[in-house]
N, C-alpha and C positions, 0 to 999 in steps of 0.2 A: 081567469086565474091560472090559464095554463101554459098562458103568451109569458109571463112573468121568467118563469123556470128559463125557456126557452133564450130569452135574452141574452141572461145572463153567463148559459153556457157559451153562447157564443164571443163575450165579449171575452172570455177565460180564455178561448181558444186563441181570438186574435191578438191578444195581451203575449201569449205564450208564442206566436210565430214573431212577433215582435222583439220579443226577448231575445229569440234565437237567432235571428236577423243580427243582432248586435253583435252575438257573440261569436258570431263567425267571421261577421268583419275584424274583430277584435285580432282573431286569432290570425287573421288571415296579414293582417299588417304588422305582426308581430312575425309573422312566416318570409315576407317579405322584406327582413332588414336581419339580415346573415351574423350583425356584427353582434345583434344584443342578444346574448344566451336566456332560452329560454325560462321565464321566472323571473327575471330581473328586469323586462320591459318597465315596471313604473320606477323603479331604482334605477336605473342607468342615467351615469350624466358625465360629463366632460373631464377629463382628468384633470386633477389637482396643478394649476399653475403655479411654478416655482418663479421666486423674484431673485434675480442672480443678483442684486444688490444686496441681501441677507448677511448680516455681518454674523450670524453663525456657521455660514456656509467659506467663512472666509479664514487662513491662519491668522492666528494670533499675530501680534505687531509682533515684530523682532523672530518671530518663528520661520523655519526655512524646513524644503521638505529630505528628507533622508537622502543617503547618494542610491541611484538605482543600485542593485543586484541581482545580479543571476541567478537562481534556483536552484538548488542541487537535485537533478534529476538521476533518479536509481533506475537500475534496470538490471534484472534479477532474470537468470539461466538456469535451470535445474535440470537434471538426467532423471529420466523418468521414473527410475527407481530411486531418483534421490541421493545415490551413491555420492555423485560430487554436486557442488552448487556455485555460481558466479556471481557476483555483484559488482556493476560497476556503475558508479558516478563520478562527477565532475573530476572530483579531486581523489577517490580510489580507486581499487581494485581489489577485491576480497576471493578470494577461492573457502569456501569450505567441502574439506572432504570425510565421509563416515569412517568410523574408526574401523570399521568392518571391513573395509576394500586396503585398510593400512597395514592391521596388526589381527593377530591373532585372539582371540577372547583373553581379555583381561593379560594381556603382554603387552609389552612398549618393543619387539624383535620388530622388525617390517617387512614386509613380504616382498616379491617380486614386481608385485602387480604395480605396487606402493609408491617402488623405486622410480617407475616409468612414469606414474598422474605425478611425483614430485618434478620429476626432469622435468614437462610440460609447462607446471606452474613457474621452472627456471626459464627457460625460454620467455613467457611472458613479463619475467622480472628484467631481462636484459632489453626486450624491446622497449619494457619505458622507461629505461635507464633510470631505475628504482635501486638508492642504496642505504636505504631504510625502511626493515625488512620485519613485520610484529607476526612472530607465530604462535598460537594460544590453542591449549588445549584445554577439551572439558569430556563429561563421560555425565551418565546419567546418575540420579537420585539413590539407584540400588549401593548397598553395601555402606562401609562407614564411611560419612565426610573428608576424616583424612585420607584414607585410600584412595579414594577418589581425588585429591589433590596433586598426591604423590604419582599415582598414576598419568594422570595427564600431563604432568610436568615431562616425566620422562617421554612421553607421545612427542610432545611439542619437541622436544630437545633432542629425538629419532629424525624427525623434519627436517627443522634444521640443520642436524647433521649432513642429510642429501643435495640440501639447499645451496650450502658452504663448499660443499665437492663438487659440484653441479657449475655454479658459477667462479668460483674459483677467483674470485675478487676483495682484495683487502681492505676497498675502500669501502665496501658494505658491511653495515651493522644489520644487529639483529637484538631485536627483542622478545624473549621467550619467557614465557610463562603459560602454568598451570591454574585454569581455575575451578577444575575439578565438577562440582553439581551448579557451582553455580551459572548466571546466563544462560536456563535453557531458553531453546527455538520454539519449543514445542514442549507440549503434557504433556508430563515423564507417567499419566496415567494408564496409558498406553506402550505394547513395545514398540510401535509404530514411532511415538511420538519420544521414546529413549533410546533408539536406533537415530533419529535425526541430531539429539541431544550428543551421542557418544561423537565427539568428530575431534578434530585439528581444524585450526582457520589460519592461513597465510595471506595477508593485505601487505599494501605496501602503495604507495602514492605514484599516481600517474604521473607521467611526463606532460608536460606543458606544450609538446609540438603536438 
């Protein structure tokens, strides 16, 4: 009766090295193929064969594809403290500068400093023989809508004035306008972000050489 007990533990054991036998193998040939991440070994299978006859993969009769295009690639400049800003792509050239570095708080007078980032931005206008000229001003969310209008108008049209003496060319226009709160850059919830807001922008289109 005691030979019984005895058996059976052993067939338990060898049942259980058996097992484990398996499962080493298992893992081990799963170890050995780099390509199938592990867990997906019984899912893994050959990617989906596409039939390039598929008359869905094909246009439509009579359809033709678009003329290629170029991308308008931007590429943005900024002075560390944000003072002035650059943008250029393809087809412009944008300056914005803080109303802080131009004018006095809440004045359209322009200071010295002003006179000199405007001469700059002439210089840039004459090299790409730029002779349409968009200067806009804006100012942040404080105080009323229209003062804020009004003000920026008069910013923009301080610019411009520098712009016009600066280049000294009749054949260049100019577009000026004030838009006051609207188009900020940035959350006027912040003064960070109503300092970036207060500015003048002069763009004007690249030259094609």
């Amino acid at each position: 009766m005691t030979a019984a007990p005895r058996l059976t533990l052993t067939l338990t054991a060898a049942m259980i090295m058996v097992a484990a036998n398996v499962l080493v193998a298992t893992t081990a040939d799963a170890d050995d193929d780099p390509g199938v991440p592990p867990g997906t070994e019984a899912s893994a299978t050959a990617p989906v064969e596409v039939d390039a006859n598929d008359p869905d993969l094909k246009l439509p009769e009579g359809a033709t594809l678009a003329e290629p295009k170029v991308l308008d690639i931007k590429q943005v400049v900024e002075e560390q403290g944000g003072e002035e800003r650059r943008e250029d792509t393809n087809a412009d050239v944008k300056f914005a500068l803080q109303a802080e570095v131009l004018f006095p708080k809440d004045s359209a007078k322009l200071t010295g400093e002003a006179k000199a980032r405007i001469a700059s931005i002439a210089e840039e206008i004459e090299k790409q023989n730029a002779t349409r000229i968009r200067v806009f001003g804006f100012t942040d969310n404080l105080g009323s809508s229209a003062h804020g209008d009004v003000l920026s108008r008069k910013r923009a049209n301080a610019v411009q004035g520098v712009l016009d003496a600066e280049l000294n060319d009749s054949s260049v226009t100019y577009e000026v306008r004030g838009y006051g709160e609207q188009y900020p850059i940035s959350p006027n919830s912040t003064e960070e972000g109503r300092k970036k807001n207060r500015r003048v922008e002069v763009s004007f289109p690249r030259s094609d050489g």
